[in-house]
C-alpha positions as CSV (number, residue, x, y, z in Angstrom):
1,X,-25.4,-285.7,65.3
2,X,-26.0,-284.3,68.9
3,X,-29.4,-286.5,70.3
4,X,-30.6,-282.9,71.6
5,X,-31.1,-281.4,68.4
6,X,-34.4,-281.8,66.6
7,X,-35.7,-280.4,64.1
8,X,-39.8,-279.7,63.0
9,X,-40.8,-278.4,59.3
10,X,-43.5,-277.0,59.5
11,X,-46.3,-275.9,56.8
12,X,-47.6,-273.1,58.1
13,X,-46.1,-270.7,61.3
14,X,-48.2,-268.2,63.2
15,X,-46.0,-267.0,65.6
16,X,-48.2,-264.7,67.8
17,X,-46.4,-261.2,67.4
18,X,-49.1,-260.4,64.7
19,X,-46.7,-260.7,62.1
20,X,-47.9,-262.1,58.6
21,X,-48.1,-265.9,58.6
22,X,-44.9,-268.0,57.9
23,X,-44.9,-270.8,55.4
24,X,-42.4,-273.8,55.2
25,X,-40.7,-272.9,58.0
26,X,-38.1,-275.3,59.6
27,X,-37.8,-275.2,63.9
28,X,-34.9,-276.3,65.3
29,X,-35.0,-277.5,68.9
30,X,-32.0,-278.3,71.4
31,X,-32.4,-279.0,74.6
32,X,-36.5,-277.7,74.5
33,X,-35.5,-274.4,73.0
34,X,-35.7,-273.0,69.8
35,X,-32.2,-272.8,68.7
36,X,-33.5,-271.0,65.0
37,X,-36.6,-270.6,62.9
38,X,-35.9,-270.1,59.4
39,X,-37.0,-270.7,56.0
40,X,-37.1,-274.4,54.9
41,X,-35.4,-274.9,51.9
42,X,-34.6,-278.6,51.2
43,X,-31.2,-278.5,49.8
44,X,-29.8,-276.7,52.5
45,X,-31.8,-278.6,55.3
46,X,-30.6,-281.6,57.4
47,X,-31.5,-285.3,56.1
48,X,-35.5,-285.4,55.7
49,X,-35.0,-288.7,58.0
50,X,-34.0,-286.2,60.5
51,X,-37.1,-283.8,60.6
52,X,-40.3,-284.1,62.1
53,X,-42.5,-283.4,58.8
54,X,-45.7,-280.8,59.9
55,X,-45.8,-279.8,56.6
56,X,-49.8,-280.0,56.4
57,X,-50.2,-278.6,59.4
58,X,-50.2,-274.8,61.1
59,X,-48.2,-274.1,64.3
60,X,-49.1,-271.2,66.2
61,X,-47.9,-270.7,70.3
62,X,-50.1,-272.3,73.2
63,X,-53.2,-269.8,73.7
64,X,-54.0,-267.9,77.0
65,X,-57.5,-267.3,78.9
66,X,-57.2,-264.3,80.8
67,X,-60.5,-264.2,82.6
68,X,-62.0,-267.8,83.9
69,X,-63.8,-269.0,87.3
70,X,-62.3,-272.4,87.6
71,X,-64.1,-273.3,90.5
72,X,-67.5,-272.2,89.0
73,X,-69.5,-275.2,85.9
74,X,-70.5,-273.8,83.0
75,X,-74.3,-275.4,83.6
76,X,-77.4,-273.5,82.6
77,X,-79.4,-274.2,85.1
78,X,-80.4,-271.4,87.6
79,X,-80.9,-274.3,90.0
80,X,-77.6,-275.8,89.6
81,X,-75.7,-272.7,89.6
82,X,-77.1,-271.7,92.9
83,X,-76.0,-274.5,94.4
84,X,-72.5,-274.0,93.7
85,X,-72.3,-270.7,95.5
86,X,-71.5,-273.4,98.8
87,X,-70.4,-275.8,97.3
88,X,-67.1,-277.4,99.0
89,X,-63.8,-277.8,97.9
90,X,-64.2,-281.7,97.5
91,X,-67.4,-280.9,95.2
92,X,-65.0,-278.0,93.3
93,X,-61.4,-280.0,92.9
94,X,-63.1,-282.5,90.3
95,X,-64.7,-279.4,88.1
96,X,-61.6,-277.9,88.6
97,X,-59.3,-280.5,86.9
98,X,-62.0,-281.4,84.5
99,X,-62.0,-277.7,83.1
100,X,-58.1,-277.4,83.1
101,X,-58.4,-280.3,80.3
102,X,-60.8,-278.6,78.5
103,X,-58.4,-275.9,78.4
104,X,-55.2,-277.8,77.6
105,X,-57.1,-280.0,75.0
106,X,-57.9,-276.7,73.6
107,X,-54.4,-275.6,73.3
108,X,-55.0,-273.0,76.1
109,X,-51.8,-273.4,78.6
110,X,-52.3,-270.4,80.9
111,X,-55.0,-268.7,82.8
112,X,-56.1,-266.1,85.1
113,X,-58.9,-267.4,87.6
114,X,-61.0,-264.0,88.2
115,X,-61.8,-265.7,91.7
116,X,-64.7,-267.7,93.3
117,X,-66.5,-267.4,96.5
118,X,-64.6,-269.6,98.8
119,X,-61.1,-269.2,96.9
120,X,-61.3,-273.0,96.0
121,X,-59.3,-272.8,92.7
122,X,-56.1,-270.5,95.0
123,X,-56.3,-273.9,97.4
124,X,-56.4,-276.0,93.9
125,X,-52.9,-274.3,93.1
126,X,-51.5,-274.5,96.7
127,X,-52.5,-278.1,96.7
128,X,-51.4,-279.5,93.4
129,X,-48.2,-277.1,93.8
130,X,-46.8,-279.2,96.6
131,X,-47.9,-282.6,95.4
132,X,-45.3,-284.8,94.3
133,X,-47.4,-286.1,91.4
134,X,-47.5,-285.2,87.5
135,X,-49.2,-281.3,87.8
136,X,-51.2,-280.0,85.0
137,X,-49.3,-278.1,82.3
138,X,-51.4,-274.8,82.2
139,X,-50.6,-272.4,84.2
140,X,-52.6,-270.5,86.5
141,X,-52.4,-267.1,88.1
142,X,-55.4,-266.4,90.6
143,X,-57.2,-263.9,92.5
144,X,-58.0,-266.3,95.2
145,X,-61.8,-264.3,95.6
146,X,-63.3,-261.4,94.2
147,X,-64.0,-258.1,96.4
148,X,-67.5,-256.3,95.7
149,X,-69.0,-253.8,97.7
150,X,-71.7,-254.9,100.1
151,X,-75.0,-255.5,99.3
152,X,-73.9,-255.3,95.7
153,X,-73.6,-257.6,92.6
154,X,-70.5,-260.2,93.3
155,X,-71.3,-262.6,95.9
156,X,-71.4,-265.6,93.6
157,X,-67.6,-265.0,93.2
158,X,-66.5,-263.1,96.1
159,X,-66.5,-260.9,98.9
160,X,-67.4,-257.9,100.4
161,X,-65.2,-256.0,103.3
162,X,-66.4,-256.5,106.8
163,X,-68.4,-253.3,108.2
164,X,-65.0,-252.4,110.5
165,X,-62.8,-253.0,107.7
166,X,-61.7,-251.2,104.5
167,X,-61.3,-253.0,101.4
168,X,-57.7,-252.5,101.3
169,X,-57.6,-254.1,105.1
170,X,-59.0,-257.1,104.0
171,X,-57.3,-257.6,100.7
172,X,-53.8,-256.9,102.2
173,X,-54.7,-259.9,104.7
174,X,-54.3,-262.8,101.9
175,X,-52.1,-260.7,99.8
176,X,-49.0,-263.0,100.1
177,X,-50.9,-266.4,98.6
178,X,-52.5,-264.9,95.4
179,X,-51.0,-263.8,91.9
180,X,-53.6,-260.8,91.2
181,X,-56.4,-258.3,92.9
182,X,-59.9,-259.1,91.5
183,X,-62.1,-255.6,92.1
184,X,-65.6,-255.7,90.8
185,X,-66.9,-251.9,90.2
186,X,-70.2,-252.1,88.6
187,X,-73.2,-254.4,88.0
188,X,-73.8,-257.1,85.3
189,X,-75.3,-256.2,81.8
190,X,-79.1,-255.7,81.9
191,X,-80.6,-258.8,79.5
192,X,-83.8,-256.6,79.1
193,X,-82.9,-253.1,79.2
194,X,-80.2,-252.6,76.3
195,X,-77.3,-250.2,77.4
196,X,-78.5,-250.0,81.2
197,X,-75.9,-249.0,83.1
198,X,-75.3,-249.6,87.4
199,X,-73.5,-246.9,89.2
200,X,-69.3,-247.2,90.2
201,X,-69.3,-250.1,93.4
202,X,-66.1,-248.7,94.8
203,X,-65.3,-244.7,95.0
204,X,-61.5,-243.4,92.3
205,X,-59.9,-242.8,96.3
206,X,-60.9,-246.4,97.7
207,X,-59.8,-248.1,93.7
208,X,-56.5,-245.7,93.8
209,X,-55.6,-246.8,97.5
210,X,-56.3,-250.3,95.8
211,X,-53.9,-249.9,92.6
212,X,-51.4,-248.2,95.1
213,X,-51.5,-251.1,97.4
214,X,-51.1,-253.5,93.9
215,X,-47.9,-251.4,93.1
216,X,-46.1,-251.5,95.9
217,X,-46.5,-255.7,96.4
218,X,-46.0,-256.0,92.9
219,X,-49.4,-257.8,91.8
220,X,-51.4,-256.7,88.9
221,X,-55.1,-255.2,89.2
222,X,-58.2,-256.3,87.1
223,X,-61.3,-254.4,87.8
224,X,-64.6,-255.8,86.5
225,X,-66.3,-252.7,85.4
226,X,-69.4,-251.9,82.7
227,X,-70.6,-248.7,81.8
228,X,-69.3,-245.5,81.3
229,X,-68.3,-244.1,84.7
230,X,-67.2,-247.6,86.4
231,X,-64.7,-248.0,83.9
232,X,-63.5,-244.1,83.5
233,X,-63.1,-244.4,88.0
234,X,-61.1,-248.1,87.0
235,X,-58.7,-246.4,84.3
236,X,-57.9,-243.5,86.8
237,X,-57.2,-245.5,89.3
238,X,-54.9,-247.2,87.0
239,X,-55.5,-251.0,87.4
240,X,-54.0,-253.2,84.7
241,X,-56.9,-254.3,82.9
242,X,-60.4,-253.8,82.2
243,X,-62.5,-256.8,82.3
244,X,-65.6,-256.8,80.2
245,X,-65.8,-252.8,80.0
246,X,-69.7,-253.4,77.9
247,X,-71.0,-249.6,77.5
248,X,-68.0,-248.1,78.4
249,X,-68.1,-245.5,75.7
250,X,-65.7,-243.7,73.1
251,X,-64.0,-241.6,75.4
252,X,-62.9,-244.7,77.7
253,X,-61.9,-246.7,74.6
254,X,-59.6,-243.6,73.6
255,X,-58.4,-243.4,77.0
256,X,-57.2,-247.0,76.8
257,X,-55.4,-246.5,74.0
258,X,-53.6,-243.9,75.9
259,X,-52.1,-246.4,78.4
260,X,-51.0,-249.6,79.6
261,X,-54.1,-250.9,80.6
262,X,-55.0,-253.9,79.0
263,X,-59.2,-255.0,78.1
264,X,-60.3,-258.0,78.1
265,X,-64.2,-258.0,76.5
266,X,-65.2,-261.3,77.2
267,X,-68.0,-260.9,74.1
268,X,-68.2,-264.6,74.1
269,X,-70.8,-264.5,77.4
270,X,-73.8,-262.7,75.5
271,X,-72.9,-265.6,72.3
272,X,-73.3,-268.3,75.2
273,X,-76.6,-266.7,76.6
274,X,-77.7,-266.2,72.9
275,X,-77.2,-270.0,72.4
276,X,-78.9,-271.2,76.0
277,X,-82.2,-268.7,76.0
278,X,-84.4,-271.6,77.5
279,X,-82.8,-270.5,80.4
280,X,-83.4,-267.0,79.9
281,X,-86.9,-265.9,79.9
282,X,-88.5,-262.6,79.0
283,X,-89.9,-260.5,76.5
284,X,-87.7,-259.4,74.0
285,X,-84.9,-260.7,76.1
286,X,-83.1,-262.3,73.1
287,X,-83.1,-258.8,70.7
288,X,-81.5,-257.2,73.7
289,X,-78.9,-260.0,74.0
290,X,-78.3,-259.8,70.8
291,X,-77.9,-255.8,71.2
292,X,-75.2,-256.4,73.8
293,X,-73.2,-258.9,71.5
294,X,-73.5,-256.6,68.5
295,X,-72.5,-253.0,70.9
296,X,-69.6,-254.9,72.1
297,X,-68.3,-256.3,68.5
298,X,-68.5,-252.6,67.9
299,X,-66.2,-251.3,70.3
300,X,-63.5,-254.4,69.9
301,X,-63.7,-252.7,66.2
302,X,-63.2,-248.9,67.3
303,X,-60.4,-250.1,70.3
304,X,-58.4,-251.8,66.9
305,X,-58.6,-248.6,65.4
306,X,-57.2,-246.8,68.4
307,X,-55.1,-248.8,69.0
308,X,-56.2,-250.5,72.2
309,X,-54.1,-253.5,73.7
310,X,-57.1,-256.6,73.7
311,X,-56.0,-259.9,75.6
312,X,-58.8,-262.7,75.0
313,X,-60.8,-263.7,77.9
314,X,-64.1,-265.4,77.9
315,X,-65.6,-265.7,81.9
316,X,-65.7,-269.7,81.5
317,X,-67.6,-271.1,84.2
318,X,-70.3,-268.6,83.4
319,X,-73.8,-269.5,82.4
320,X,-73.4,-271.8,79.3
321,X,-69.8,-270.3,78.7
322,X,-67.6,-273.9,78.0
323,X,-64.0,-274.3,79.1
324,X,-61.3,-274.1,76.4
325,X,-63.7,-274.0,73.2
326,X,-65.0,-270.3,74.2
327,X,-61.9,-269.4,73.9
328,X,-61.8,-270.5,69.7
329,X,-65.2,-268.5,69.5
330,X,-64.0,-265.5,71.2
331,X,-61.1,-265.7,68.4
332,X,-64.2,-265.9,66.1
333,X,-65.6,-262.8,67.4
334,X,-62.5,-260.3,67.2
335,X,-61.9,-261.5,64.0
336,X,-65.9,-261.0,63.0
337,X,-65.2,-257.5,64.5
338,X,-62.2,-256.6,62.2
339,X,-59.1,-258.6,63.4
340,X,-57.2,-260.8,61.1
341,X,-56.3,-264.1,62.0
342,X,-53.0,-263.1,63.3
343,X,-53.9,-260.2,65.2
344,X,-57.0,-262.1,67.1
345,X,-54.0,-265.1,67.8
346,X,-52.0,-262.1,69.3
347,X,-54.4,-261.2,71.8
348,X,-54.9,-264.9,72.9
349,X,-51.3,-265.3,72.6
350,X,-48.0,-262.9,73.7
351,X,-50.8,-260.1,74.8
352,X,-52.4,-262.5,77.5
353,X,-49.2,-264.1,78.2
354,X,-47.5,-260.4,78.8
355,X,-50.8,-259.8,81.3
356,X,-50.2,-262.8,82.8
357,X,-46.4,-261.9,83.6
358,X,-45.7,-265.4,82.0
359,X,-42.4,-265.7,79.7
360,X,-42.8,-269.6,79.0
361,X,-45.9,-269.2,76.3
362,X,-46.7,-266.5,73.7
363,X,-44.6,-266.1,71.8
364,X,-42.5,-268.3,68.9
365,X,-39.3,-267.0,68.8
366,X,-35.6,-267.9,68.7
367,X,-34.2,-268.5,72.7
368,X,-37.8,-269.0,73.8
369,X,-39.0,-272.5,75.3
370,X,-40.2,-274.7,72.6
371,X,-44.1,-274.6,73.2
372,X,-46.5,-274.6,70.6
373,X,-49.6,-276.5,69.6
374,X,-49.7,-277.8,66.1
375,X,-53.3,-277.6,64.1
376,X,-53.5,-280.5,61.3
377,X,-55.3,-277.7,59.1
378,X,-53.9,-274.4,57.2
379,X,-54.5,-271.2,58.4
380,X,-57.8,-270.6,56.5
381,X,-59.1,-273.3,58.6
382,X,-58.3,-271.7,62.0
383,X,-59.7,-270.9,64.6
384,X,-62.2,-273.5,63.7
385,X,-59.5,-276.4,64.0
386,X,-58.2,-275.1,67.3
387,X,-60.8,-277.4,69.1
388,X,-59.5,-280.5,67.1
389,X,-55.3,-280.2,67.7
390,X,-53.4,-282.6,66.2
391,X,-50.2,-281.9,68.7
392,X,-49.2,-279.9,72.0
393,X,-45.7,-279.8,72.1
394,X,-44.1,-278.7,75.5
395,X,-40.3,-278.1,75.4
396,X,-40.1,-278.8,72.1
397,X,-41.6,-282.8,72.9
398,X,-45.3,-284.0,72.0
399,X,-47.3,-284.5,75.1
400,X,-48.5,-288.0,75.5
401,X,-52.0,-289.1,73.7
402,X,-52.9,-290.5,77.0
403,X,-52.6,-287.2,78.8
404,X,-53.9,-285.0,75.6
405,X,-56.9,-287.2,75.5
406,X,-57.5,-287.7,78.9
407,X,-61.0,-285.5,79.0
């Protein structure tokens, strides 16, 4: 028997097309690909001395975040977070590496850092990139910083162009070292006015010149846009995705569904701030929040219906947003706002992975590397058990319990 063949049963398969869930399925591996996935059927299966027995357990492929700050803690405190607007990169690397365990422990192996004020987590991946010691397994795809118009909302987690420079000047300057342009084009959401809405940051000729700029170096474009008219300008424009997009109305939700653009909602921030309101003071703050989290649910449930393409993201290193678990209760959410369990895996899974330009992750098929996290649980337990994995398997081998438990 060839040493490089192995072979998994496993109970239940979720293998992130959105297709129905698999049962008794049997994986085989050679040489950290999978060589077939097929039904398991024990008189026509190897030896059972051969085959790694999941048979209690649900495999499904690792899970992307497609919107994170890595440099930015997930603390409460208005205090603390103000601090870490200068914080250096010595203060940042540690955060940094403790948040990419959260996320692998989490089953999350890829992400895409939506930039932070002094582009410590693109230095993070510049660094750890050359070392010569053991990297991290997830993946990350960064903005390096976010660009804002001045005088505007963004300076926790980015830029604005000098006063002699456009903002396609300044971006092309660092354009070589980063993985993605991060534009924000509108305010944040009101927590005491429900459905308040800021004006566009950035004019449809200065985003186009943007998007143009994305094409022709081949990088993808996420704009940060709420409201009705910031997110119509980032849709013309045509950036790749849509990040947040609360209040952005029927029409752009149709329009979506008319292209490639992909939305991330990030619903999970107004469930964090729902969950941390000590830090949140004012009169009827918390019916408002709870009006944003309930108008957003809403429209993940009318984008289903047209058809829009949803990749999960959750804005980790927000106020009270956690590493790596927001990611399982943003799978809660799309599947409280209509999704089955397979579809909401989809959107954390082959969507986010296809947004992410990454063919490693996503997807559980035949020829494919041999990722996949393994959930001691059956489906109707998921995507509760997501936070408690019994197994991340990389190239079809288990990673080692001191790494997987290292946080």
């Amino acid at each position: 028997m060839d040493k490089q063949i192995q072979y998994i049963k496993a109970g239940w398969m979720i293998d992130g097309s959105g297709a129905p869930v698999q049962r008794n399925t049997l994986l085989t591996i050679k040489d950290g690909i999978f060589h077939d996935i097929s039904p398991f059927h024990k008189n026509d299966s190897p030896n059972s001395s051969l085959i790694t027995d999941l048979s209690r357990c649900t495999i499904l492929p690792p899970l992307t975040d497609c919107h994170v700050h890595l440099a930015i803690s997930s603390a409460t405190d208005p205090q603390s977070r103000k601090q870490q607007i200068n914080a250096t990169y010595e203060d940042c690397k540690t955060h940094i590496t403790d948040h990419l365990h959260y996320l692998f422990s989490h089953g999350v192996l890829a992400v895409r850092d939506a930039g932070d004020r002094s582009s410590h987590a693109l230095r993070y991946k510049r660094q750890t990139a050359s070392a010569t010691c053991k990297k991290d397994p997830v993946i990350i795809k960064t903005a390096g910083k976010a660009w804002h118009k001045k005088e505007r909302y963004g300076a926790f987690i980015g830029s604005s162009p000098a006063s002699s420079q456009t903002l396609q000047d300044e971006i092309s300057k660092n354009l070589g070292c980063i993985d993605h342009i991060k534009i924000i084009n509108s305010g944040i959401n009101s927590l005491t006015k429900f459905g308040k809405e800021t004006a566009p940051q950035f004019s449809l000729e200065e985003l186009q010149s943007i998007a143009s700029l994305a094409t022709e170096k081949k990088k993808r474009l996420m704009i940060h846009a709420n409201g009705k008219l910031p997110v119509q300008l980032a849709l013309e424009a045509g950036c790749h995705s849509i990040e947040h997009g609360f209040f952005m109305g029927d029409e752009n939700l149709k329009r979506l569904a008319d292209t490639d653009t992909v939305w991330v909602p990030t619903a999970v921030t107004m469930k964090a701030i729902l969950e941390n309101l000590e830090w949140h003071k004012g009169p009827g703050i918390k019916d408002v929040i709870r009006q944003n989290l309930d108008h957003q649910l809403a429209q993940i449930a009318k984008a289903k219906q047209y058809g829009v393409n949803i990749a999960i993201g959750t804005d980790s290193g927000c106020s009270g947003v956690i590493f790596g678990e927001s990611v399982v209760e943003e799978l809660k959410l799309l599947i409280q706002a209509g999704y089955s369990l397979v579809e909401a895996i989809q959107c954390a899974s082959l969507n986010g992975a296809t947004l992410l330009g990454i063919q490693e992750i996503g997807l559980l098929k035949k020829g494919r590397p041999a990722n996949f996290i393994v959930a001691r649980a059956t489906p109707a337990m998921l995507p509760r058990k997501l936070s408690y994995l019994e197994a991340i398997y990389l190239h079809g081998k288990p990673c080692s319990k001191a790494f997987f438990n290292k946080i």
